[in-house]
C-alpha angles and dihedrals in degrees: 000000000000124000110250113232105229090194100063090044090057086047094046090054102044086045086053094047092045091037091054091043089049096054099032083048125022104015105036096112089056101034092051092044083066120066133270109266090053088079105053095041098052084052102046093032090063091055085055105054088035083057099046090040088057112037094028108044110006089047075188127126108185096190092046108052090177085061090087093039093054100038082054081055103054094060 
């Protein structure tokens, strides 16, 4: 089973709450003027790239430090 990166949980979760606040209040004139489908995916789209970014490129946990060590020892 893979390790799960609690970083990019934690970013993905901020990303989902200031997302939401964004679009419900700053940017609802211009967000409900798109169509439906641009909300969700900018949402959702952002955990995504948080989560690649993370587990992908970076190969980097912050909270875990033990993420980097056990991946070493897999190989």
């Amino acid at each position: 089973m893979e390790r799960l990166n609690i970083t990019s949980m934690v970013l993905g979760l901020i990303w989902v709450i200031v997302s939401y606040l964004l679009i419900t209040t700053v940017m609802s004139e211009w967000f409900y003027a798109q169509p439906v489908w641009v909300i969700p995916v900018t949402i959702i789209g952002g955990v995504i790239v948080i989560r690649i970014l993370f587990n992908q490129v970076f190969k980097v946990d912050f909270i875990n430090k033990k993420y980097h060590k056990n991946q070493n020892r897999r190989k």
